[in-house]
C-alpha positions in Angstrom: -21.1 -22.7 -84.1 -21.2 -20.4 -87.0 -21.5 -21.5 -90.6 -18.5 -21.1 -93.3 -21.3 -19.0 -95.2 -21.5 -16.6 -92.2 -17.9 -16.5 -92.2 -17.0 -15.7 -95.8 -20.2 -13.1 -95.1 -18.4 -11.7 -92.3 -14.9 -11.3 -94.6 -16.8 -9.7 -98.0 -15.7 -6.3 -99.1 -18.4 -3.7 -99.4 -18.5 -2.4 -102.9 -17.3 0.6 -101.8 -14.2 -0.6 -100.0 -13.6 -2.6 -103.3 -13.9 0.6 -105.6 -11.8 2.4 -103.3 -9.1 -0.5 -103.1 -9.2 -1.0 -106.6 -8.8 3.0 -107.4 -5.4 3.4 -105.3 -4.1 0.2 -106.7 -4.6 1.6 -109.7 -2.8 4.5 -109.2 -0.1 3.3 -106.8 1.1 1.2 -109.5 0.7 2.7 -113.0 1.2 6.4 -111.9 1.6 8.7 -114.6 2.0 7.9 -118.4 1.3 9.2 -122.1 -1.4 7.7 -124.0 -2.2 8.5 -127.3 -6.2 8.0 -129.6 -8.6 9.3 -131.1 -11.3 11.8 -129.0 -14.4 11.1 -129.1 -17.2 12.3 -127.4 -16.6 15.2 -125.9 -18.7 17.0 -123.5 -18.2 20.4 -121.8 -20.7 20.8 -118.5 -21.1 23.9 -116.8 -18.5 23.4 -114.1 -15.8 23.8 -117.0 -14.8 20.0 -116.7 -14.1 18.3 -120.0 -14.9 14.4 -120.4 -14.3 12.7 -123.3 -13.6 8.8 -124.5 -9.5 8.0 -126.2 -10.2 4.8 -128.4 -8.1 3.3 -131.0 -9.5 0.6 -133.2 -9.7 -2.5 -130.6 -10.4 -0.2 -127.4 -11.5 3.1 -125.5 -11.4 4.7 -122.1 -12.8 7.3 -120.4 -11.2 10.6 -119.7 -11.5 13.4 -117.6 -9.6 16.6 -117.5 -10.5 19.3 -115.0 -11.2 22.9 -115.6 -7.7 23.8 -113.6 -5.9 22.0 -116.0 -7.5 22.5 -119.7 -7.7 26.2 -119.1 -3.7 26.3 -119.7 -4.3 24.4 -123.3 -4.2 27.5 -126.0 -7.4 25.6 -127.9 -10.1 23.0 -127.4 -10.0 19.9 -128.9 -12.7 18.6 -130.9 -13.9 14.8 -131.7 -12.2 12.8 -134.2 -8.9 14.8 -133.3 -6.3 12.1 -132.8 -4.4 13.5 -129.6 -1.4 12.7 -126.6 -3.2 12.5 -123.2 -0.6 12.9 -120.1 -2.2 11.5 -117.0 -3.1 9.0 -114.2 -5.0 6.1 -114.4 -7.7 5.7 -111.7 -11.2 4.7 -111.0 -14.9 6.4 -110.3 -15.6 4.9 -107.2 -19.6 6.3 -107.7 -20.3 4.0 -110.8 -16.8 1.9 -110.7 -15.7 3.5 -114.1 -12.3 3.2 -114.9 -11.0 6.6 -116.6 -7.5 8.6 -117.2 -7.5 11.7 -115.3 -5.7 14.0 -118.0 -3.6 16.7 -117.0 -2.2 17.9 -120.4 -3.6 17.1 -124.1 -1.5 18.3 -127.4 -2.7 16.6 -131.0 -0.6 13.9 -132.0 2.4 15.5 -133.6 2.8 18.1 -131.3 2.4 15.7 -128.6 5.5 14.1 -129.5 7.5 17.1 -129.5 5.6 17.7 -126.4 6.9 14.6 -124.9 10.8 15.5 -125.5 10.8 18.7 -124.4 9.1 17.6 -121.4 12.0 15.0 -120.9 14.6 17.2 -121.5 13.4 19.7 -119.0 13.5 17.2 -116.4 16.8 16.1 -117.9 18.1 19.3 -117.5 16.6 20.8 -114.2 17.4 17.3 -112.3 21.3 18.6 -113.1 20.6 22.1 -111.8 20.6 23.7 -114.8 17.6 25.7 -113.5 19.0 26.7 -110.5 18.4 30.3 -109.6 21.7 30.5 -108.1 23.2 30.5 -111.0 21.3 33.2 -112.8 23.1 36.2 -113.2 22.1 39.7 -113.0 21.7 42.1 -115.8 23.7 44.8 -116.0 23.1 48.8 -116.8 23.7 47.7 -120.5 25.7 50.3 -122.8 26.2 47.5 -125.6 24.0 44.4 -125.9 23.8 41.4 -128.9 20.9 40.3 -130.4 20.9 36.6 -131.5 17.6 36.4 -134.4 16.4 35.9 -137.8 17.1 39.6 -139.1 13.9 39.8 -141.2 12.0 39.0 -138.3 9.5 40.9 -136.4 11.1 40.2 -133.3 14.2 42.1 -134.4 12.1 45.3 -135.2 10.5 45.1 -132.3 13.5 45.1 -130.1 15.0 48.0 -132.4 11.8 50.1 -132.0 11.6 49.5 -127.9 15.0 50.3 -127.9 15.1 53.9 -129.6 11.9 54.5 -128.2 13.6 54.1 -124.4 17.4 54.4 -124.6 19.3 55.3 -128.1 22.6 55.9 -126.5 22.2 52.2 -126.2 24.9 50.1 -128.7 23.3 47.4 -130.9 24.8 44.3 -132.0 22.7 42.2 -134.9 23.8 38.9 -135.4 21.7 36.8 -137.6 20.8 33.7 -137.4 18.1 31.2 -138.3 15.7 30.6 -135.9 13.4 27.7 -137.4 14.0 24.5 -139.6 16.4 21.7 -138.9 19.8 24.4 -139.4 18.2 26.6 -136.4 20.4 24.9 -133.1 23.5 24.9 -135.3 23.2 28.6 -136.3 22.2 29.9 -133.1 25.2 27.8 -131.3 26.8 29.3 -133.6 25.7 32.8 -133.4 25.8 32.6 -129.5 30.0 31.6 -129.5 30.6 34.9 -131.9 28.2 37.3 -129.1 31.2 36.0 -126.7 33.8 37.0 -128.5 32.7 40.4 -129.1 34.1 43.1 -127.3 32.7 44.6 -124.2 29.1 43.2 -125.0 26.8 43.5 -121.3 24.1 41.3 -122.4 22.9 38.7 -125.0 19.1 39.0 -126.6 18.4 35.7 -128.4 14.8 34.6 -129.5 12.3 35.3 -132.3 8.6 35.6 -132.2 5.5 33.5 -131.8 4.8 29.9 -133.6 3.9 26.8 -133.1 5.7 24.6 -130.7 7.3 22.9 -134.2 8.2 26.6 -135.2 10.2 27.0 -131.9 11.7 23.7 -131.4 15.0 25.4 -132.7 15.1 26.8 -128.9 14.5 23.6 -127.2 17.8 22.0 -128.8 20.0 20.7 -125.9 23.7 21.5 -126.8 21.9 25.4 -127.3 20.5 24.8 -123.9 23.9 24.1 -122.5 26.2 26.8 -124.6 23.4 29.5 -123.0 23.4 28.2 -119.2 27.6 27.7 -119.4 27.7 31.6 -121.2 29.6 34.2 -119.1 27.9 36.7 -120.1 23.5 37.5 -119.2 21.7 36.2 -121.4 17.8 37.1 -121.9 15.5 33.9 -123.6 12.8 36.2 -125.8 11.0 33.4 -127.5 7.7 33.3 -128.8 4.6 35.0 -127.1 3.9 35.0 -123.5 2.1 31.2 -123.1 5.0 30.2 -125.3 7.9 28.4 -123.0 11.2 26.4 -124.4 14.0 25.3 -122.5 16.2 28.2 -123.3 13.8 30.2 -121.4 14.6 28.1 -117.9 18.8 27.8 -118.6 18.8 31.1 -119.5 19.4 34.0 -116.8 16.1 36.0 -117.5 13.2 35.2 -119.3 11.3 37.9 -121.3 7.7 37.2 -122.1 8.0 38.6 -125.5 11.1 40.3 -127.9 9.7 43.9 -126.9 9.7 42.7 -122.8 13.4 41.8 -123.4 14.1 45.0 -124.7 12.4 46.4 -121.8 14.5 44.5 -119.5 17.7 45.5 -120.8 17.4 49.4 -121.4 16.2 52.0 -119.3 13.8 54.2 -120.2 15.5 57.8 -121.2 11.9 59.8 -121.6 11.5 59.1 -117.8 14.8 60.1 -117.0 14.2 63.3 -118.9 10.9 63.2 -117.3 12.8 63.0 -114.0 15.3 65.6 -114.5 12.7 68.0 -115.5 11.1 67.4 -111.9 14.4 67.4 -110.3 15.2 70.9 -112.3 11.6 72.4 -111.0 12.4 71.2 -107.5 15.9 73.0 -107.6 14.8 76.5 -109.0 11.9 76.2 -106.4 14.4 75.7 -104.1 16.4 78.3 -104.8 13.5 80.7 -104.8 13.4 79.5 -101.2 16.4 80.0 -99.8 16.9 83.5 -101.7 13.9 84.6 -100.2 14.8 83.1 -97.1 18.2 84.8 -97.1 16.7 88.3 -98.1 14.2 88.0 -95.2 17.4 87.4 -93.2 19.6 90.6 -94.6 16.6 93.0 -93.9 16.3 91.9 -89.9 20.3 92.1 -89.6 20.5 95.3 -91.2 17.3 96.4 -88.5 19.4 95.1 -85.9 22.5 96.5 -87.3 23.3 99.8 -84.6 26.0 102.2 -84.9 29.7 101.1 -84.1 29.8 104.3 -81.9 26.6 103.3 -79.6 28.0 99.9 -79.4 31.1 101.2 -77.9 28.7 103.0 -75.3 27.3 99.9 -74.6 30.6 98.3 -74.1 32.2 100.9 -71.9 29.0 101.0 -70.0 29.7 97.3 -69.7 32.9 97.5 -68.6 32.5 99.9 -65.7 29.8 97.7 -64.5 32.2 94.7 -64.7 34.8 96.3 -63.1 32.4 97.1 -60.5 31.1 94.4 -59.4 35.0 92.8 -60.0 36.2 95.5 -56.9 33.2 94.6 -54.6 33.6 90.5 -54.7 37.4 91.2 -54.7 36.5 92.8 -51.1 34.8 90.5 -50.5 36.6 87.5 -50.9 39.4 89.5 -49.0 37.5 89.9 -46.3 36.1 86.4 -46.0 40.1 85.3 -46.4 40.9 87.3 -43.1 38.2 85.8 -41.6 39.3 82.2 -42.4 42.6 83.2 -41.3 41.7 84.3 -38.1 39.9 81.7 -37.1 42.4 79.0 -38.4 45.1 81.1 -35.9 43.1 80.8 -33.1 42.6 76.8 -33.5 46.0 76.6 -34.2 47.0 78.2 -30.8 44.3 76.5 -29.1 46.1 73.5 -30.2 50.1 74.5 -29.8 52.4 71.6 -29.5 54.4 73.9 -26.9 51.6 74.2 -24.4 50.6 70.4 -24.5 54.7 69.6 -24.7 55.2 72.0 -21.9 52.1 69.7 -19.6 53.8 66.5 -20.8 56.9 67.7 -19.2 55.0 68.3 -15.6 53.6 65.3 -16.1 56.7 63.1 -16.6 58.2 65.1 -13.6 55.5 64.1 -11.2 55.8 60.8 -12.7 59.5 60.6 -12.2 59.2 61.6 -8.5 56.6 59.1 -8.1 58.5 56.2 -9.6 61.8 57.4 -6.9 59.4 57.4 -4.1 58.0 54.0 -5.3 61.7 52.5 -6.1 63.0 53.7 -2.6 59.6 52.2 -0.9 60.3 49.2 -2.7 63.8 48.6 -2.0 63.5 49.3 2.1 60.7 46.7 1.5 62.6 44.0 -0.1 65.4 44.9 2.2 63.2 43.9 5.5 62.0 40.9 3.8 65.1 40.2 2.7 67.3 40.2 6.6 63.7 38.6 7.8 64.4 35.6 5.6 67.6 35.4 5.9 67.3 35.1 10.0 64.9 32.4 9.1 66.8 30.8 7.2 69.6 30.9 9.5 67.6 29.4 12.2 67.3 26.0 9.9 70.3 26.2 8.2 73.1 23.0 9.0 75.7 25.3 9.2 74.2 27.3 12.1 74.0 23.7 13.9 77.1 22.8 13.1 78.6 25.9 14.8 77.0 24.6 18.1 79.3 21.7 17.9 77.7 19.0 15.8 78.9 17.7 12.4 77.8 16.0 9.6 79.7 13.0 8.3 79.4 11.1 4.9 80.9 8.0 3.0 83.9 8.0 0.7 81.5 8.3 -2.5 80.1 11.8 -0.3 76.9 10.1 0.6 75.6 11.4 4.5 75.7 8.8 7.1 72.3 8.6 8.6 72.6 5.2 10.4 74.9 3.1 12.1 74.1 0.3 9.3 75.9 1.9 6.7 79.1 2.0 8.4 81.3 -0.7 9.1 84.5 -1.1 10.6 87.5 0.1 8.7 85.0 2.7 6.4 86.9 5.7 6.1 85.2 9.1 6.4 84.9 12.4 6.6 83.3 14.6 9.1 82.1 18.2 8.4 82.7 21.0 11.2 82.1 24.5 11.3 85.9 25.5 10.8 86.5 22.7 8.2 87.2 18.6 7.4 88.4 15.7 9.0 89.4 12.5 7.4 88.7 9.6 10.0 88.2 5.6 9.5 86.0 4.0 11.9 86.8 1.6 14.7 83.7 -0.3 15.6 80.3 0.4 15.4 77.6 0.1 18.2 73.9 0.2 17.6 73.4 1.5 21.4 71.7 5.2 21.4 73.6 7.1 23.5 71.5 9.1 26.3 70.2 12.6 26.1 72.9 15.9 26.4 
């Protein structure tokens, strides 16, 4: 019988299954969250991993953020750097360490920031805000607004890109600030006025690169809004290329940089005069071509071009020859005509009505004296058997016996008497001769048979 020790021994988690167990609770229930401290040390291995300890003054954990992830940070943190860790919490099953597993780091006040524009994204993309179907295309641009700070570089460096690739293209300056706590109502403001303008293809708003305080202007919700419910494209040129704010995802393009939005909206006239210098070598080459080919042409017609006077030879010569060969298959066919003819009188001959109508009438002659011979035949025949039956018939008929003196008699109802029974006395009846009828009524009756006559 076993032993509650063996039992309890039997039920024990390894520590590995207890590690493991303890590691997805972990992170089954606390998922991700921000946690802010101080960083401490930090160590970089060759593998490109960073791990580092977050304390506070009561507490510390250990971290670990993985090369895929703190390559994307635009500098590396140091120790004593008091820093915002988003992550998830879970365990080191090797040594039963629990650590964060970091997957972005900011210092402290950025962090912040970092945190709100990271909710309003989500805010905004769970609405659809993002949507790509609502993007709209940009148009060939004649006349385009630019929404900036109009000291700042990014402004020259749209102007530049623009002369540089298409001057014909009309500009549209409309300051506005584009840092400080006045930024999102200037630029709302700024962005209304680029709709009202008339005939304007596109809308350029951004500035150049800063901080993520220095473009927290662009990250402002109702701007956000006014650019995603615009009617008219609108590119998000904001900061450098690494630099992203939410005007950049409700926007209809995004251009890395001010100069890239330029880019995007013009096209590039020094190629198109690049172009039509081609397209102008390709036409004169052309039209060596085809003179050349046309000239080659003129000299072989004018080698095959012969006097009007030999061609008229040439014609008659034609002519006779036609009219030639016309005569001899007009013989021809005339003779092959008489031919057919011929040969359809002579099967029409062969097969005259006149001489089959003129048979069938021997025929129905012949036929005609056979049916009188056959008619007469058969009436001299029906004419014996007729007297033969009739002399038969004679022989048995009851008026022949009654004309050798007998009779027949019958009742008053007409019925034949055939026995002395069915007369009585006093019954009147009449008697059938050869010459006629006699009414009689009987006497008596007597049953004797009278002798032989």
């Amino acid at each position: 019988m076993p032993t509650q020790a063996s039992s309890h021994a039997q039920a024990a988690l390894s520590v590995s299954e207890l590690n493991r167990q303890a590691r997805q609770l972990l992170e089954q229930q606390l998922g991700q969250l921000w946690v802010s401290g101080e960083l401490s040390n930090f160590s970089r291995p060759a593998s490109g991993h960073w791990y580092f300890t977050l304390k506070d003054s009561q507490a510390q954990v250990r971290c670990a953020m993985f090369r895929g992830r703190n390559m994307l940070l635009r500098q590396t943190p140091k120790a004593g750097d008091q820093v915002i860790v988003r992550g998830k919490i879970s365990l080191y099953e090797a040594r039963g360490d629990y650590q964060l597993i970091a997957e972005h780091m900011s210092l402290a006040g950025e962090g912040l920031l970092q945190q709100q524009f990271e909710q309003l994204k989500n805010k905004l993309n769970n609405e659809g805000l993002f949507a790509s179907e609502w993007k709209k295309p940009l148009p060939q641009a004649k006349r385009i607004a630019i929404i900036s700070s109009a000291t700042g570089a990014a402004v020259h460096d749209i102007l530049h890109v623009l002369q540089r690739r298409d001057p014909s293209l009309e500009v549209v300056l409309i300051p506005a600030q584009v840092q400080g706590a006045e930024a999102p109502s200037d630029l709302l403001a700024a962005l209304k006025q680029a709709q009202q303008l008339p005939e304007i293809d596109a809308i350029i708003i951004g500035r150049g690169g800063g901080s993520l305080e220095d473009l927290w202007a662009f990250n402002d919700e109702n701007l956000a809004r006014a650019i995603f419910a615009c009617p008219t494209p609108v590119i998000s040129a904001v900061g450098h290329e690494i630099d992203f704010s939410v005007c950049d995802f409700v926007a209809d393009v995004r251009a890395p940089t001010p100069s890239a939005a330029a880019e995007l909206i013009s096209r590039d006239r020094s190629y198109d005069k690049q172009q039509l210098n081609q397209l102008g070598a390709r036409l004169h080459r052309a039209w060596q071509r085809y003179a050349s080919a046309r000239t080659r042409q003129l000299h072989e017609r004018r080698a095959q071009l012969k006097h009007p006077g030999d061609q008229l030879q040439q014609w008659a010569q034609r002519c006779d020859s036609a009219e030639q060969s016309l005569k001899t298959h007009i013989r021809r066919l005339t003779e092959q005509k008489r031919s057919e003819l011929k040969h359809c009188r002579t099967r029409l001959n062969n097969q005259s009505p006149a001489q089959e109508l003129t048979q069938k009438r021997l025929n129905s002659t012949a036929l005609s004296e056979r049916l009188k011979r056959a008619l007469l035949l058969k009436l001299k025949q029906s004419k014996y058997q007729f007297e033969a039956c009739a002399s038969e018939l004679d022989l048995v008929s009851p008026l022949a016996t009654i004309k050798r003196g007998y009779s027949i008699s019958r009742q008053a109802d007409g019925s034949i008497v055939r026995s002395v029974q069915q007369v009585s006395a006093g019954d009147t009846l009449c008697v059938q001769l050869a010459d006629g009828q006699v009414e009689t009524r009987a006497i008596k009756t007597n049953t004797e048979k009278l002798s032989t006559l």
